[in-house]
VMD Tcl script that draws the C-alpha trace (Angstrom):
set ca {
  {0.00 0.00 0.00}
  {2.56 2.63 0.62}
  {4.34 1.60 -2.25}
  {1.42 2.04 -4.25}
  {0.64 5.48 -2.33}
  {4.24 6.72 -3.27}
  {3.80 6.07 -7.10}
  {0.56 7.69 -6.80}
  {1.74 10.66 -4.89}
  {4.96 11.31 -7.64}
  {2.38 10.90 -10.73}
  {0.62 13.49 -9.31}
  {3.62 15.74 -8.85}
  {4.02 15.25 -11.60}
  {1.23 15.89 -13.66}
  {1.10 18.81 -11.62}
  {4.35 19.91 -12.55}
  {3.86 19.08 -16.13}
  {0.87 20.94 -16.51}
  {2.78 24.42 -14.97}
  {5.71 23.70 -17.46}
  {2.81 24.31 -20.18}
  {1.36 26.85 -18.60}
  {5.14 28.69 -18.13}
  {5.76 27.89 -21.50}
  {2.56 29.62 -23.02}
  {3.16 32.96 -20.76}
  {6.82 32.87 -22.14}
  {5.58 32.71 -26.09}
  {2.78 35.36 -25.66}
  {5.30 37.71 -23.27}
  {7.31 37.26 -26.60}
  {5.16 38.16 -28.91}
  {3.46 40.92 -27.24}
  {6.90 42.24 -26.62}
  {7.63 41.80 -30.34}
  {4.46 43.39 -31.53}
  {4.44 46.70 -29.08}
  {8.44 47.23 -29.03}
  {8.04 49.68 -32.10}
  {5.08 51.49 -31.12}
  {6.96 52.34 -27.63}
  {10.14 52.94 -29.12}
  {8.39 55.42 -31.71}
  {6.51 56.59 -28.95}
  {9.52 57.22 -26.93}
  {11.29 59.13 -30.28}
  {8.04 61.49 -30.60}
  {9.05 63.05 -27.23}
  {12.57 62.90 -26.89}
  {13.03 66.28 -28.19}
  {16.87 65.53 -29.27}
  {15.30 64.08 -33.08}
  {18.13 61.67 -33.21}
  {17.78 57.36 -32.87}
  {21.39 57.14 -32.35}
  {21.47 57.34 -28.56}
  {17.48 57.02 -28.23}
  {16.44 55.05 -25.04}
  {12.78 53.81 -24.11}
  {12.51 56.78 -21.14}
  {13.20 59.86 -23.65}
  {16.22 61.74 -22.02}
  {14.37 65.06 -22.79}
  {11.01 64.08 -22.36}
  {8.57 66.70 -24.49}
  {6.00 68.14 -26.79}
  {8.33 69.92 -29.19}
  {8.46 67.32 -32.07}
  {4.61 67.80 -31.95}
  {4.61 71.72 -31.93}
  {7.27 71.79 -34.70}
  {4.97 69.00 -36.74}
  {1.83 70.95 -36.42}
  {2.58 74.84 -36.50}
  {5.16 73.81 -39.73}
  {4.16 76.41 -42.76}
  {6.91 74.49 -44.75}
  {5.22 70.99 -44.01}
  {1.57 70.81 -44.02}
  {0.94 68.12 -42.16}
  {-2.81 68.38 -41.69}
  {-3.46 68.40 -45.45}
  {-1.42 65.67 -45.64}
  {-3.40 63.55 -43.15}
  {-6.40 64.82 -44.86}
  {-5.62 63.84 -48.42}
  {-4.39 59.92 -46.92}
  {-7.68 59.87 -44.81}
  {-9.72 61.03 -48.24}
  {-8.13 58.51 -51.15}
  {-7.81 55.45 -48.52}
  {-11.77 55.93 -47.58}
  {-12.78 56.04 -51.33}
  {-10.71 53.91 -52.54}
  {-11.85 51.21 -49.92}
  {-15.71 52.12 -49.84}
  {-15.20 51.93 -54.09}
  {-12.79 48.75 -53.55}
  {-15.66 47.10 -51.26}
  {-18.65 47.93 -53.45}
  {-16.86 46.48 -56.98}
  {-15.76 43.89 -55.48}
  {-18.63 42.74 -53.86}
  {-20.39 42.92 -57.13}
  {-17.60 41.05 -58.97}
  {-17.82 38.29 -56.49}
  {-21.60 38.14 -56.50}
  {-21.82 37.86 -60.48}
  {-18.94 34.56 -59.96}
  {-20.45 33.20 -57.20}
  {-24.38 33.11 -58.41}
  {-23.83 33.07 -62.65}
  {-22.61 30.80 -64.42}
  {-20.96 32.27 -68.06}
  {-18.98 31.71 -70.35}
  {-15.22 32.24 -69.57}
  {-16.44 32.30 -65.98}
  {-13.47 29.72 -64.54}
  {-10.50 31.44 -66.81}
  {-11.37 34.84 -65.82}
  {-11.33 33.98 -62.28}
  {-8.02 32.07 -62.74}
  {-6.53 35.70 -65.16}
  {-7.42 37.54 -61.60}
  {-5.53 35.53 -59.39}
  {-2.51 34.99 -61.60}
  {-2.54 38.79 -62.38}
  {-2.22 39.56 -58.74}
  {0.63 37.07 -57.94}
  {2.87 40.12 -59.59}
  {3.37 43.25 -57.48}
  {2.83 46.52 -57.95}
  {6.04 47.49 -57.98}
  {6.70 45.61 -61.68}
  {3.86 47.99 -63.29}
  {4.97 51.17 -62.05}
  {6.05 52.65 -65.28}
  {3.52 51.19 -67.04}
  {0.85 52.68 -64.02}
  {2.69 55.97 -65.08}
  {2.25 56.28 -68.69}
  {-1.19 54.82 -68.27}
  {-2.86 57.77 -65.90}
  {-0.44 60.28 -67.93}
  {-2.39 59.52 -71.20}
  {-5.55 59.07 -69.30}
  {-5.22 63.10 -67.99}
  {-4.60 64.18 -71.34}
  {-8.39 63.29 -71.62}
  {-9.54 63.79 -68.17}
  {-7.71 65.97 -66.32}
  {-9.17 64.51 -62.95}
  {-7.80 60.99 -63.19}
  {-4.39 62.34 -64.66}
  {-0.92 62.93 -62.98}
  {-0.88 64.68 -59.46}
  {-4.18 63.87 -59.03}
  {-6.03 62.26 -56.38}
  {-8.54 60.81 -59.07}
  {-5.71 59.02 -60.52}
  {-4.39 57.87 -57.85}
  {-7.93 56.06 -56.43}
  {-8.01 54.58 -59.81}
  {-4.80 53.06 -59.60}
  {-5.10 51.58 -56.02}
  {-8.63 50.29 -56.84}
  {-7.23 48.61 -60.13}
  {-4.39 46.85 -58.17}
  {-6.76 45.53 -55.13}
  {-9.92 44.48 -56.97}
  {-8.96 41.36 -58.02}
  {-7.71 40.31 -54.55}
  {-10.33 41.00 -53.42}
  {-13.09 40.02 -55.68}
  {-11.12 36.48 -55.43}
  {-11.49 36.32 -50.81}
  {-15.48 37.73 -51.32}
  {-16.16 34.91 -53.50}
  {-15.44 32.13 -51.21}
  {-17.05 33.49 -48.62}
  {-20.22 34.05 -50.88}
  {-20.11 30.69 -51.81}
  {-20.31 29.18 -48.30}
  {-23.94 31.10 -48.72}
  {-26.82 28.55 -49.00}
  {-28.14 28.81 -52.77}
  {-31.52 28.20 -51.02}
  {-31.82 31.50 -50.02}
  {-31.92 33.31 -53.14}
  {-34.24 30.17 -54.94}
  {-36.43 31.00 -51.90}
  {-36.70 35.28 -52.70}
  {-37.14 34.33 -56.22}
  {-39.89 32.39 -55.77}
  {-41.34 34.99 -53.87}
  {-40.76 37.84 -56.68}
  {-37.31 39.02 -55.80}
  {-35.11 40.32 -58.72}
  {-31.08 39.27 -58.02}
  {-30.32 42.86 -57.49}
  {-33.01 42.67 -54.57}
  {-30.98 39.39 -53.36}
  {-28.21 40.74 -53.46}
  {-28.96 43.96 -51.14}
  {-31.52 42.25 -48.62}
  {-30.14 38.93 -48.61}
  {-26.75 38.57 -49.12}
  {-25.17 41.77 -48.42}
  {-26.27 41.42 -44.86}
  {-24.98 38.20 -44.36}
  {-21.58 39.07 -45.87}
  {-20.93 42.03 -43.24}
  {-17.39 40.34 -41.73}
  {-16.11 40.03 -45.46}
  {-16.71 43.47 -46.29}
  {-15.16 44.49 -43.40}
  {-12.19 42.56 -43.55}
  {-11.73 43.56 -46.92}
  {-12.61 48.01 -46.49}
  {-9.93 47.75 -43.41}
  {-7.49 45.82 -45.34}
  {-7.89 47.86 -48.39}
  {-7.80 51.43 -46.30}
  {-4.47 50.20 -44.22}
  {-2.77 49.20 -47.42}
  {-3.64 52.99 -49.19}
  {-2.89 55.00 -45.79}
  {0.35 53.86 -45.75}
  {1.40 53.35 -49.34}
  {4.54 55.23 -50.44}
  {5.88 54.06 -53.92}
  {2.55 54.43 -55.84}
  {1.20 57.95 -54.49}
  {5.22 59.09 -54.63}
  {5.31 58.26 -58.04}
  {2.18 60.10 -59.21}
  {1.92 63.02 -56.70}
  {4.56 65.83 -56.74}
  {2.33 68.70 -55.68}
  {2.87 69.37 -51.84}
  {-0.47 70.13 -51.11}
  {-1.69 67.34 -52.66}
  {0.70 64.31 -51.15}
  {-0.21 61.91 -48.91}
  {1.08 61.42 -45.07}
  {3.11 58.40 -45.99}
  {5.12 60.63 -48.59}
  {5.14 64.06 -46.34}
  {6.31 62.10 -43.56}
  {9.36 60.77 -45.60}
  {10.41 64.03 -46.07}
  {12.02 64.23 -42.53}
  {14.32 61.81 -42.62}
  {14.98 61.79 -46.45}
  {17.72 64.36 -46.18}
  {21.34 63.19 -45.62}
  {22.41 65.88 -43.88}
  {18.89 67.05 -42.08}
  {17.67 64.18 -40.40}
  {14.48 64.81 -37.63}
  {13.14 61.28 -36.48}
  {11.38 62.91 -33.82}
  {9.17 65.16 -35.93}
  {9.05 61.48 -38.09}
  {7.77 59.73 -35.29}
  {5.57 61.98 -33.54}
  {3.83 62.17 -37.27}
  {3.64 58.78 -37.24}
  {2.13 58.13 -33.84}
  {-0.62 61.08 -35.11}
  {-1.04 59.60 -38.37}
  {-1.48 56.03 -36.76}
  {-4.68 57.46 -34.57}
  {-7.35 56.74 -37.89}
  {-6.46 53.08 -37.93}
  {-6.57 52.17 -34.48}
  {-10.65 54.07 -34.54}
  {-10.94 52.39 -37.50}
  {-10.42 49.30 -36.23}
  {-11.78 49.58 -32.94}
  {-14.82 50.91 -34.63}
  {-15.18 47.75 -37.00}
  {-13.70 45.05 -35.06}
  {-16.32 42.80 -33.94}
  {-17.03 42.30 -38.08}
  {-13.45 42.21 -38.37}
  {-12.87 39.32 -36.35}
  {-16.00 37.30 -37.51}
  {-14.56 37.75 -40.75}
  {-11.09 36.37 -40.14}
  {-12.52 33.64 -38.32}
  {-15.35 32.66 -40.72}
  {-12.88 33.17 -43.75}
  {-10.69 30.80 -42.18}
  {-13.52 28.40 -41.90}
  {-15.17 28.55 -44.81}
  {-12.62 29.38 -47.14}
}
mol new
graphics top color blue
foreach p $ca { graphics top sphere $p radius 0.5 }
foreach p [lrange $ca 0 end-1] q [lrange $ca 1 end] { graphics top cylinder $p $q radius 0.2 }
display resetview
């Protein structure tokens, strides 16, 4: 009996043991990670008020803690930061709300019709948007320069041209991630409002659209993060001050070899990163859903 009640007594121990291993292990991945993911936004946080405006010697606790970065960022007649914000905040919500409602049609019309071409076309989108960007750049640029010979709105140093270009580079993407997840829709539905009377475009806004709310908010946050903080695209067809966007008014401060301010940099950063986070916080109950139920259904 006691030998049996020692056995017992060290399988418990260690069991118990075990099972805080785990539990130390787990703490010691997501103390990593978190530590991984907030680093930057402290250590940018920390370069936004150390008033020095140099990374060499920056520490997390700013040396000269202040608010001058911020006071030289916003009262700036050479830097106009606050149009700058303005014209990101403007072409990022258009192009997303425009992004969200083509796509959504695309992937309706795939999802519910059946056509000719229908599987090729599909498979043209996804191969087109294997290549990046980047590899179309001078073609993007003689495109929208013979495009404002015609209409000056969607020409060069425009912000017309530049939502066209961002909504031709992310609607096949995302036409392609809105179809899955309208195909994981019961077909039922819409054989059920037809037989009632309902035309497909009645479907599509009273039936489907609601149901799709996590993919179209995946997809408008995605979209707007991706044109806030683009810099090679809205660099290449913006020169006009007044007209750029933060990402390319921000590079300004730290472009210059010999003039150099990463503190104005960061604490323009840390203002310019305030839309997302509402952004987010506003949507992020679809947001989630939709990562989740992508996963899932996809």
């Amino acid at each position: 009996m006691s030998n049996r009640g020692s056995i017992q007594y060290i399988l418990a121990n260690k069991m118990v043991r075990d099972r805080w291993l785990g539990y130390l292990g787990r703490l010691i991945i997501v103390l990593a990670a978190l530590s991984f993911a907030f680093f930057p936004i402290i250590w940018i946080a920390s370069a936004a008020f150390d008033e020095t405006g140099t990374l060499n010697t920056q520490r997390l606790i700013p040396r000269q803690a202040g608010t001058e970065n911020f006071d030289t960022l916003l009262s700036s007649d050479i830097h106009p930061f606050e149009k700058w914000i303005f014209n990101s905040i403007k072409v990022a919500s258009i192009s997303a709300l425009l992004g969200v409602t083509i796509s959504a049609l695309g992937a309706y019309a795939f999802s519910r019709f059946r056509f000719s071409g229908r599987r090729n076309l599909m498979l043209t989108i996804f191969i087109v948007q294997v290549f990046p960007n980047s590899l179309t750049i001078v073609a993007t640029f003689l495109l929208i320069q013979s495009i404002g010979k015609e209409i000056s709105w969607f020409g060069l140093n425009s912000h017309g041209g530049l939502i066209l270009v961002y909504l031709g580079g992310a609607l096949g993407i995302n036409t392609w991630l809105m179809k899955g997840f309208f195909d994981s829709i019961p077909r039922e539905l819409d054989e059920s409002a037809r037989i009632d009377g309902a035309s497909d475009t009645l479907i599509f806004v009273r039936i489907i659209l609601p149901l799709v709310r996590p993919v179209l908010a995946v997809v408008g946050i995605l979209s707007f993060i991706g044109t806030y903080g683009d810099v090679i695209i809205s660099l290449t067809l913006l020169k006009d001050k007044d007209l750029q966007t933060l990402a390319i008014g921000l590079n300004r401060f730290i472009s210059d070899q010999f003039d150099q301010n990463w503190g104005v940099f960061s604490a323009g950063a840390l203002i310019g990163a305030i839309p997302i986070v509402i952004l987010i916080l506003t949507f992020q109950r679809f947001f989630v859903s939709g990562l989740t139920e992508g996963a899932v259904k996809g």
